[in-house]
C-alpha positions in Angstrom: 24.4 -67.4 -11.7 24.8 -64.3 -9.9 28.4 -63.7 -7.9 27.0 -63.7 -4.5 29.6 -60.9 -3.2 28.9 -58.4 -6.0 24.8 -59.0 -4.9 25.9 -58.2 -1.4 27.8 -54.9 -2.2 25.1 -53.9 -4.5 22.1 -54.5 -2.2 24.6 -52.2 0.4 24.3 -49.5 -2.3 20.8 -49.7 -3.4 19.1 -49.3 -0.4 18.8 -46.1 1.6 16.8 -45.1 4.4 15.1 -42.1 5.1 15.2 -39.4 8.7 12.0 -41.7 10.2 13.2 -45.1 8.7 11.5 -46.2 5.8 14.3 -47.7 3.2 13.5 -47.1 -0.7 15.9 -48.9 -3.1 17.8 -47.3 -6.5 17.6 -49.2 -9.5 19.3 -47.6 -12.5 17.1 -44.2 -13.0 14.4 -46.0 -10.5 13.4 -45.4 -7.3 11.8 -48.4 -5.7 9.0 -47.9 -3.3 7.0 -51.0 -1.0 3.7 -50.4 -1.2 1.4 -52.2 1.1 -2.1 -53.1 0.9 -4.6 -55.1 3.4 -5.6 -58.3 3.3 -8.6 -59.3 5.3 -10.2 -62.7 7.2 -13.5 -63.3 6.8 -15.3 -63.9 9.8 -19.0 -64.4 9.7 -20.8 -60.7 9.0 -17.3 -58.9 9.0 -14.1 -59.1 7.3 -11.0 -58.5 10.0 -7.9 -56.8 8.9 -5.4 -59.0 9.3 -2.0 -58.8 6.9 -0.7 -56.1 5.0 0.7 -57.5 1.2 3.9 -55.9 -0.1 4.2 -54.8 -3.4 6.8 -52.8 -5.5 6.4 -49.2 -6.7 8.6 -48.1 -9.4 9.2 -44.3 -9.9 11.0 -42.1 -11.9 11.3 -38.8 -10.4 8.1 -38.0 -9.2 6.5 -40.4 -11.9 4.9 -43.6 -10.7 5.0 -46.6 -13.2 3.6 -49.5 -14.0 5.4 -53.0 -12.2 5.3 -54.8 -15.0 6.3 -52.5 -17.7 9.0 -52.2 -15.4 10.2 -55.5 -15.0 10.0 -55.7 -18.9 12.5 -52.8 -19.0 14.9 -54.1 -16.8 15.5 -57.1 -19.1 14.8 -61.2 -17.5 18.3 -61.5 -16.5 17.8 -59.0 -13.4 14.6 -60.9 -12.1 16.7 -62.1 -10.0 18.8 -59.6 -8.9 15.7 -57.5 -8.4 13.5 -60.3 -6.8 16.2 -60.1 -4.2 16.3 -56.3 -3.7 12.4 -56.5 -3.7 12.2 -58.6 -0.9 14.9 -57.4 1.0 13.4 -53.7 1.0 9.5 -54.8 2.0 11.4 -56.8 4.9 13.5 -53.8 6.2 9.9 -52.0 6.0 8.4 -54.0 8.0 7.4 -51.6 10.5 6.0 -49.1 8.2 3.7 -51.1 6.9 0.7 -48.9 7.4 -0.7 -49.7 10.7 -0.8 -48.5 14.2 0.9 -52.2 15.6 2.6 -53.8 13.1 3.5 -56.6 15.5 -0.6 -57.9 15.7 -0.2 -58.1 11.7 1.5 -60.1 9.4 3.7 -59.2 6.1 2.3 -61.0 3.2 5.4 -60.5 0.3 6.5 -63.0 -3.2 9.9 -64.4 -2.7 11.8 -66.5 -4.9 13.4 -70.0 -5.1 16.2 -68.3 -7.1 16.3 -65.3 -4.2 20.2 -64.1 -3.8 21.7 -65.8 -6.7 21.3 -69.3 -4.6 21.1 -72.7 -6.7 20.4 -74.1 -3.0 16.7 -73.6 -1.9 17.9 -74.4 1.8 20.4 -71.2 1.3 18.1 -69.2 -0.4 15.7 -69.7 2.5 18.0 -69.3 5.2 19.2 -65.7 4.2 15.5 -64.4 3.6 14.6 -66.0 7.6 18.1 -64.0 8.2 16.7 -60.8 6.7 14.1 -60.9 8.8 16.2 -61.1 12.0 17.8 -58.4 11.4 15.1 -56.4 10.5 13.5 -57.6 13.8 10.3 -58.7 11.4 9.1 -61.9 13.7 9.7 -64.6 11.6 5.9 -65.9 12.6 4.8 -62.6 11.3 6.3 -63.3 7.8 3.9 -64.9 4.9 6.1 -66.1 1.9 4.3 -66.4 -1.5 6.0 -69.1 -3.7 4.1 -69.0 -6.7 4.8 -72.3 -8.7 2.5 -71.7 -12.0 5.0 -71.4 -15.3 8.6 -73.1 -13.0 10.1 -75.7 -15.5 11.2 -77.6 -12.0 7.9 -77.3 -9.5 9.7 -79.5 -7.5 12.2 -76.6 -6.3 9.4 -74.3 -5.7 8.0 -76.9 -3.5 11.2 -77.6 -1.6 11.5 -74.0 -1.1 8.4 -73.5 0.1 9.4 -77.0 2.8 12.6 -75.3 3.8 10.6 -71.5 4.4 8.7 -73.6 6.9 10.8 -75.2 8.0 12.5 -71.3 9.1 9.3 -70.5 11.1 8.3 -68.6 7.9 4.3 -68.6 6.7 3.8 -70.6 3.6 1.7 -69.0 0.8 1.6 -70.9 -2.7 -0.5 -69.8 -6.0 -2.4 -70.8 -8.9 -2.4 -68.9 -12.1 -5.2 -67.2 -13.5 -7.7 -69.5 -15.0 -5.5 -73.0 -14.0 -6.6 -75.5 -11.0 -5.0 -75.1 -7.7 -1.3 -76.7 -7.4 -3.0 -79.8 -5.5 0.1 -81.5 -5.4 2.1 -78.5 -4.2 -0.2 -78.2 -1.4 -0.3 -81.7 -0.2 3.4 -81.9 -0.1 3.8 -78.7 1.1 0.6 -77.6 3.2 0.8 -74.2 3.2 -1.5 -72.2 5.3 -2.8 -70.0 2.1 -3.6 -70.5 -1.8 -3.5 -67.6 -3.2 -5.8 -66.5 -6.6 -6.8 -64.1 -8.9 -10.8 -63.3 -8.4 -10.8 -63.8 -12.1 -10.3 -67.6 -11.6 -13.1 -68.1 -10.4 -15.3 -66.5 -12.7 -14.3 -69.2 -14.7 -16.3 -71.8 -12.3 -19.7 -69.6 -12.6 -19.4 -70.3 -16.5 -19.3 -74.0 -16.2 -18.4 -76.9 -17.7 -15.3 -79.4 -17.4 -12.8 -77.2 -16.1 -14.7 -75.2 -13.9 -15.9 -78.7 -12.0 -11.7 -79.0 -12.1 -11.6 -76.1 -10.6 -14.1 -75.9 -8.2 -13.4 -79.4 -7.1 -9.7 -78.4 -6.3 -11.3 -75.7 -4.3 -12.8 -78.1 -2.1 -9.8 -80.1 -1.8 -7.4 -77.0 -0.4 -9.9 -76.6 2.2 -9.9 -80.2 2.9 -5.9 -80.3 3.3 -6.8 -77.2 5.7 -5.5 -74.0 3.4 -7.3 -71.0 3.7 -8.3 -69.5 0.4 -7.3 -65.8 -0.2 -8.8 -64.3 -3.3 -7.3 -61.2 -4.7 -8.2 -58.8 -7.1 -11.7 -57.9 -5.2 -12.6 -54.5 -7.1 -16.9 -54.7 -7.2 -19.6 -56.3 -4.7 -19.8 -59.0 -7.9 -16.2 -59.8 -7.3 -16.9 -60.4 -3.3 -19.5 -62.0 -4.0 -18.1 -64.7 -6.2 -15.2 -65.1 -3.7 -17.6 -65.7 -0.5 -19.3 -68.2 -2.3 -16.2 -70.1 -3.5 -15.1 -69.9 0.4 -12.3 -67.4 0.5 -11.1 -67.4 4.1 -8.9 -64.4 3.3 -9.8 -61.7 0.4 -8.1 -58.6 -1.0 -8.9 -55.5 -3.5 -9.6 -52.3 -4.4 -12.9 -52.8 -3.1 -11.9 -53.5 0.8 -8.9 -50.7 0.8 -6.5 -49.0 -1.2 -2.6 -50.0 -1.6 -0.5 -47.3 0.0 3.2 -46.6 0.0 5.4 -47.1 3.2 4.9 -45.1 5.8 1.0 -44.5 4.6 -1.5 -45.2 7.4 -4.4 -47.8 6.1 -7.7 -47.7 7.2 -7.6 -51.3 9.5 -10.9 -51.1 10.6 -13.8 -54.1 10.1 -15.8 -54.3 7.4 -19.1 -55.2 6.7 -20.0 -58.1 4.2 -23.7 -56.9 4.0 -22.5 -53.1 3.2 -19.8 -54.1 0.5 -22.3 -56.6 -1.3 -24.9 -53.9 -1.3 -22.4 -51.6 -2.9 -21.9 -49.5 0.2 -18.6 -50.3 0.4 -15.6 -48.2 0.2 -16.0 -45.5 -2.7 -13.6 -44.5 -5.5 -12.6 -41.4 -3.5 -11.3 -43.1 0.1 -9.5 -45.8 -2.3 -7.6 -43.1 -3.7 -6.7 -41.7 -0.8 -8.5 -38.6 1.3 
């Protein structure tokens, strides 16, 4: 268990803030960036910018790297530490998250049963409500992903989840790639999003048993009143699949590019008919003009 004041006075050192704002965090030789990304609603014809989903951007020097090859390299026993860091930066940037009101859009960011060293979930969720007080992030304006795939106790992760709620925090909750939705997480819990991975559902086109599982648990979420928010959109193909499977809420190279803090993304509509017919955004604007 982490001691809570040396997380404190390291958190105090590892984040600094720039002339306009914008905090980065150090991390041994790493500067980490939030990065931000849109996530849209599907209305009708049109899909409606509507969140902006936090992620972390390593760098060294000038050097961007991959998340996951750095999380490997900081070793498991700074998760964490570093879940907590994470977190506390994309809060603090709030209002550089990319668009011209930040207050009309919410902040979709992963947080952590674990998050500041806590063995109390009621604690845990308390400080991160806290953070966003003081970053003056409206707590109504705050999405919290809990994902509970691969958690030896999924009972925590669903008491977390209870208590982030129960903060006036949104409620987001996961299912791994190629598993059924967390049915029982989501009745206990209802939160207003289940997130997955497009590749998921590509698993229902092929058929068979678990694909019924699937696709029945699909049916179910939207039953209990969850809106489905499908990531990893990258081709018409992908959009396609995720329309079809209901996706209230959808995310992806395809729709917009993730940018870093401070970035402006491009927050107008879309339209369904132009993505599916491959008219969507190109491989240039996602890489940024």
């Amino acid at each position: 268990m982490m001691d809570r004041m040396k997380v404190d006075e390291d958190l105090r050192q590892a984040l600094v803030c720039d002339e306009i704002g914008i905090e980065t965090a150090l991390y041994r030789d790493y500067r980490l960036n939030s990065a931000f990304q849109l996530i849209y609603r599907h209305d009708d014809a049109s899909l409606i910018p509507c969140m902006s989903d936090a992620a972390a951007a390593p760098f060294i020097g000038r050097r961007r790297l991959d998340f996951v090859q750095f999380l490997s390299d900081a070793g498991n026993e700074q998760r964490t530490y570093l879940s907590t860091l994470l977190t506390t930066l994309h809060l603090r940037n709030f209002w550089h998250i990319g668009v011209d009101e930040p207050g009309d859009f919410r902040l979709f960011l992963p947080v952590d049963p674990l998050h500041g060293g806590h063995r109390d979930v009621e604690r845990a969720a308390a400080e991160i409500a806290e953070i966003c007080d003081h970053a003056e992030a409206p707590r109504e304006n705050v999405v919290c992903h809990v994902n509970t795939h691969g958690v030896a106790d999924r009972r925590t992760c669903h008491a977390f989840a209870r208590a982030l709620a129960e903060h006036d925090l949104g409620v987001s909750i996961g299912a791994h790639r190629g598993s059924a939705p967390d049915l029982d997480g989501a009745a206990q819990i209802r939160p207003e999003f289940v997130r997955i991975d497009v590749a998921s559902l590509r698993s229902v086109g092929r058929g068979g048993a678990r694909a019924r599982l699937f696709s029945a648990g699909l049916h179910s979420l939207r039953e209990l009143g969850c809106s489905l928010l499908v990531c990893g959109i990258e081709t018409p193909d992908d959009l396609d699949l995720a329309l079809k499977a209901g996706a209230g809420h959808l995310q992806g190279g395809l729709l917009g590019a993730q940018k870093l803090a401070g970035v402006i993304l491009e927050e107008r509509p879309l339209s369904v008919a132009s993505l599916l017919g491959g008219f969507g955004r190109t491989e240039k604007s996602a890489a940024g003009r």
